[in-house]
N, C-alpha and C positions, 0 to 999 in steps of 0.2 A: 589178655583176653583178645579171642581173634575178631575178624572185624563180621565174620558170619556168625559169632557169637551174639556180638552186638547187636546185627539186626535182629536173630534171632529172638530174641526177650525183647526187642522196640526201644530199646534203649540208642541206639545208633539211629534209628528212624526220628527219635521222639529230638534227639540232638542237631539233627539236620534240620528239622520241623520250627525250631524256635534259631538258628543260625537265620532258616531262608525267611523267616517274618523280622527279624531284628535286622536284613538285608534290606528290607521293602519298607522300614519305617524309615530308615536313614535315606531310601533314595525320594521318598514323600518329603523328608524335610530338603531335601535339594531341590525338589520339586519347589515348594511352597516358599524357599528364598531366592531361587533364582525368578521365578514364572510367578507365582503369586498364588493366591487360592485357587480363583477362577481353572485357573489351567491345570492347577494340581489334581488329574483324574484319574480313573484305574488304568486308562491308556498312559497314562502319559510314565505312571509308576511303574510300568510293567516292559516299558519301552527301554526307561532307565538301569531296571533288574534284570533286562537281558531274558525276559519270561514270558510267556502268555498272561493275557489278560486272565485264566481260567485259571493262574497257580498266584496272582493276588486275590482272588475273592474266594478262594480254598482259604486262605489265612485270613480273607478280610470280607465278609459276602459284600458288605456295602463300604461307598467313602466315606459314610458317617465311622463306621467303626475302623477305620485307617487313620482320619484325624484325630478321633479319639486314641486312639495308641500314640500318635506322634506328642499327642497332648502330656498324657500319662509321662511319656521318656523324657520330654523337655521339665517336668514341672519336679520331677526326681532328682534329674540332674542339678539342677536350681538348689534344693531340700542337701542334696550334698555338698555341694559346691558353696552356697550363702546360707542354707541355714546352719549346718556342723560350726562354721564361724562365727555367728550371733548368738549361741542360744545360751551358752555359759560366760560370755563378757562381760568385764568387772563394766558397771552406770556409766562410770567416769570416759569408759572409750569404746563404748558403743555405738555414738554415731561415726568416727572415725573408723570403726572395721564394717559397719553397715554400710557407709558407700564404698569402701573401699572392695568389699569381697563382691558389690555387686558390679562395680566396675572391673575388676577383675573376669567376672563373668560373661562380662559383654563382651571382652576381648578374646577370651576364650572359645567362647562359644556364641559367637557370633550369626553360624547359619540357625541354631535353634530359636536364639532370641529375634532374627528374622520370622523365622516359621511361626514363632508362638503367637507375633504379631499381626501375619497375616492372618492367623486363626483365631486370635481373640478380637477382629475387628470383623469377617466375615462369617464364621462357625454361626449360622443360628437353626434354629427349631423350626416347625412347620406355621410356626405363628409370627414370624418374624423376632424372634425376640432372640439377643446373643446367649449362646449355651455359657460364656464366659463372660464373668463383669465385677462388678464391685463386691458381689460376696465371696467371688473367688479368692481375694486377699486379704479375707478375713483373716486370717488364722495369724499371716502374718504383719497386718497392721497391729490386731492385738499383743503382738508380742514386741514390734517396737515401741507401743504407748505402754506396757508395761515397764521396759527400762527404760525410757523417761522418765516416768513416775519415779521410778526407782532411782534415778539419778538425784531427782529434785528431794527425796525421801534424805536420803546420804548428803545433801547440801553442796552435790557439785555440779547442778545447774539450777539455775532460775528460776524462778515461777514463770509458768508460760502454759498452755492449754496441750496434754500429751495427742490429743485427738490431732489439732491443728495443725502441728509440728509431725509426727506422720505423717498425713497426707499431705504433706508440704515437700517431707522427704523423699515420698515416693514421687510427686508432681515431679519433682527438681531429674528424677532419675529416668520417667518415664522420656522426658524432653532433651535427655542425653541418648537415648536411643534414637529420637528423632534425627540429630543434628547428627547422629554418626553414621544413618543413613542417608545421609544428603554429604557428607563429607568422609567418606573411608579412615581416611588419612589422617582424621584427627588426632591432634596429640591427647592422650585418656589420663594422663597419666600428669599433666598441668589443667586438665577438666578438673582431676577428681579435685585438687591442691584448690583448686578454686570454691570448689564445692564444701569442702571442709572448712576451710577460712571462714567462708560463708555461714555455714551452721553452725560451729564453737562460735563463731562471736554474738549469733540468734542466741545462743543457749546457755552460756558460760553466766556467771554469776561475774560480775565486776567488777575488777579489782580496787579495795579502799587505799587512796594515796594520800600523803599527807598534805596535798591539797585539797583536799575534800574535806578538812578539819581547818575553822575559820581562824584566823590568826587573833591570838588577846592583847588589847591594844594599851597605849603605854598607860592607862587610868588604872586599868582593870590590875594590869602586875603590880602597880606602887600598892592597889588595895589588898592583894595577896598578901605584899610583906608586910604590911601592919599589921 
């Protein structure tokens, strides 16, 4: 098909049209982790895309609806990336691929977990209030307090509160993004080893040893054999 075909029918137009907006969310997220919210503007995207300011608000009329796209691409990526890996794991090793695929991800995809940061702390409404916050991770706290549950169901973890232990997990992960913006370099990879250590020994059921079974003292055996 020639390529005056293609425009022809707007198929060649309609292709360029979501190439040059899928161009303009990725220079917002370069925007928003290197500069920050603040500065992340339709100047400053359009500066980056090599464009007028007049062919980002063709795709974007406002910034609200630009950080709303960057939102939507980072929270997908996330949904592919951690959630494809949590949603079918056997109780038993679910916290072990829960941080692991989210540290993974951090590594990976680092300028988005920047951006989403900058945007889930400044992004608010005209009332002040953040567009992003604690219901936003609904879907996925409930889904790791359900394999908890589901762990403790199966008898290969503990009794322990599945609410507390999420929000525990997530606290622990959120403050690994902190520290790995304050330190690039950090090694993620003896973070995560720490992090695991940590939760299997919160959560793991305890091994019985045969010290834990009191010894019967020499009365008690002479009374056996009689």
């Amino acid at each position: 098909m020639s390529t005056k075909t293609l425009s022809a029918t707007g198929v060649g137009s309609t292709f360029a049209g979501s190439a040059r907006r899928e161009q303009l969310i990725d220079c917002a997220i370069d925007a928003l982790s290197e500069l920050g919210y603040p500065q992340t503007s339709i100047a400053e995207v359009a500066r980056r895309a090599g464009v007028s300011k007049g062919v980002v608000t063709y795709h974007f009329p406002a910034r609200d609806d630009l950080i709303w796209a960057v939102t939507s691409r980072v929270f997908d990526s996330i949904t592919a990336s951690v959630g494809s890996r949590i949603e079918a794991v056997a109780p038993a090793r679910f916290i072990e691929t829960y941080l692991t695929a989210w540290v993974d991800f951090y590594r990976d995809s680092w300028r988005e977990m920047s951006a989403i940061a900058e945007i889930w702390v400044n992004f608010r409404d005209p009332r002040g209030q953040r567009h992003l916050g604690a219901r936003t991770l609904g879907h996925e706290r409930r889904l790791v307090e359900s394999a908890l549950a589901a762990g403790q169901a199966d008898g290969s973890l503990r009794a322990f509160s599945p609410t507390v232990m999420a929000v525990t997990l997530k606290a622990a992960l959120d403050g690994l993004l902190a520290q790995l913006a304050l330190e690039p370099a950090l090694d993620l990879d003896a973070y995560r080893d720490e992090l695991l250590t940590l939760f299997e020994s919160a959560t793991s059921r305890p091994r019985r040893t045969m010290k834990s079974v009191a010894p019967r003292s020499a009365a008690r055996k002479k009374e056996e054999k009689q």
